[in-house]
C-alpha positions, 0 to 999 in steps of 0.5 A, a space after each residue: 097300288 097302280 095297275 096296267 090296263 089293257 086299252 083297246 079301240 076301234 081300228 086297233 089292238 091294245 099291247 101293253 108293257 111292263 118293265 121290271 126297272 125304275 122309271 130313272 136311274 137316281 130314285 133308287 135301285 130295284 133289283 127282285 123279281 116281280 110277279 106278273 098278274 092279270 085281273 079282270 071281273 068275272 060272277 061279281 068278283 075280281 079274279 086274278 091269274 098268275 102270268 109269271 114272273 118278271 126278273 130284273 130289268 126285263 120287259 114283257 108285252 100282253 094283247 087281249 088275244 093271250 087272255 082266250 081263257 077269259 071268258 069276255 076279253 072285251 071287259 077291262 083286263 088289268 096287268 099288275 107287278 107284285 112281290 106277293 102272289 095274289 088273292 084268286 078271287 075277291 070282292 076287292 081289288 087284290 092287294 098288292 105288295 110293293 116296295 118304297 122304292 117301287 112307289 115313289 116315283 110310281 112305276 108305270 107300263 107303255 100303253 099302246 094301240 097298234 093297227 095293221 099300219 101303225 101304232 101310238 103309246 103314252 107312258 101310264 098307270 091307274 090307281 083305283 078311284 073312290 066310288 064318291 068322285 066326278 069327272 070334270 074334262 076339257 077335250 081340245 085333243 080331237 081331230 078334225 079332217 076328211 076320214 078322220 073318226 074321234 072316241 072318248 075311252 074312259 077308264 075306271 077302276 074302283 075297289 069294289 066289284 060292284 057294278 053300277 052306272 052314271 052319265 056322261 054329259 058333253 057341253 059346247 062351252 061355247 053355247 054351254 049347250 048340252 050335246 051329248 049323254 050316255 051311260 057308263 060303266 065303272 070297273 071298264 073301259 067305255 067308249 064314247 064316239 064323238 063323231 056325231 057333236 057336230 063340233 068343229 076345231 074352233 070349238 071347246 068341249 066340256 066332259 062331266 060325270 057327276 056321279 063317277 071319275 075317270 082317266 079320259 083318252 081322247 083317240 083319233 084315227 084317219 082312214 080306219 086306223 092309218 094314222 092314230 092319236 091318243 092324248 090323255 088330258 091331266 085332272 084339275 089339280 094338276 094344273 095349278 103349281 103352287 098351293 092347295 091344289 085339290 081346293 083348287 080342283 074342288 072349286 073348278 068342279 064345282 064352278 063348271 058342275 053348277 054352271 053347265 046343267 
């Protein structure tokens, strides 16, 4: 059940696409409409207006500002495709309706940021996370150089409507010291400025949440948004090819969880 964020950050606007095709030409054939949704938090619950439809290998792009009915377009705004109209309000994430075809593999948005001089993408989804889950990170992503301004976006979606908090910690592997904390958010996107780490390019950050998981952006942008970055860094299960992946990944976590306190 994959939803399409709407990522903002300072300097740019977010702009997101959807596109009513598969993501290769082999999976499968689709050829339905699809109904265009936006969800966002609003009195404790997720709300969900209907945008339209979406016909058959037609593409269509969303910005904050076409959300002026919202009443805080600076909370996460997330745009979904469905063959089901969706519930208005819910204590839940809405539940959508989708084909095999439309899963496997899962179909995914162009997420992008774009400033009065340029613009950056990567090809993504996000799927809700379990509210017992933690983040482990490795952020060789920043960059260095006169003018150049570093964040950390972490986006997390979870089921519930419920608010609630945890803490970020950043460590310099390096000394294994902790550099940086801050609260975040579920259900939001948190920003998380770096700038002040007092790092350099031959440094190796580590990001860990406890208590909470995220998808991890790591943006950069140089003379207030000439140039821009945006990487993603990939859990630790993706890292290993063969085997048990997410007994990997549980004993990585817990490896670098005990050993930066």
């Amino acid at each position: 059940m994959a939803f399409y964020p709407i990522i903002n950050a300072p300097f740019c606007n977010g702009l997101t696409t959807l596109c009513n095709f598969p993501p290769n030409n082999w999976e499968g054939l689709f050829n339905r409409s699809q109904y265009i949704h936006a969800t966002f938090l609003d009195n404790g619950l997720w709300n969900s207006v209907y945008l339209g439809k979406l016909k058959n290998n037609e593409s269509r792009s969303f910005q904050v500002k076409d959300f002026d009915f919202i009443s805080n377009t600076d909370d996460l705004i997330l745009l979904s495709l469905s063959e089901n109209l969706l519930e208005k309000t819910s204590h839940e994430l809405p539940r959508i309706v989708q084909s095999e075809v439309y899963r496997n593999p899962v179909w995914r948005a162009s997420l992008k940021l774009v400033s009065e001089f340029t613009e950056t993408s990567y090809q993504g989804e996000l799927n809700f996370f379990p509210s017992k889950a933690s983040l482990l990170t490795f952020s060789p992503f920043f960059q260095f150089g006169s003018n150049v301004n570093n964040y950390l976006l972490l986006l997390n979606i979870e089921n519930s409507s419920n608010h609630r908090e945890a803490k970020i910690e950043i460590f310099n592997v390096k000394t294994n010291q902790l550099i940086k904390s801050q609260l975040v958010s579920n259900n939001s996107i948190n920003l998380i400025c770096v700038d002040d780490l007092d790092i350099d390019e031959k440094d190796l950050t580590v990001v860990i949440c406890r208590d909470m998981a995220f998808i991890p952006l790591y943006y950069s942008c140089a003379n207030s948004g000439e140039f821009l970055s945006l990487e993603h860094s990939h859990p630790p299960s993706k890292l290993v090819v063969h085997g048990e992946r997410f007994k990997v990944q549980g004993f990585l976590k817990k490896t670098w969880l005990t050993k930066l306190r």
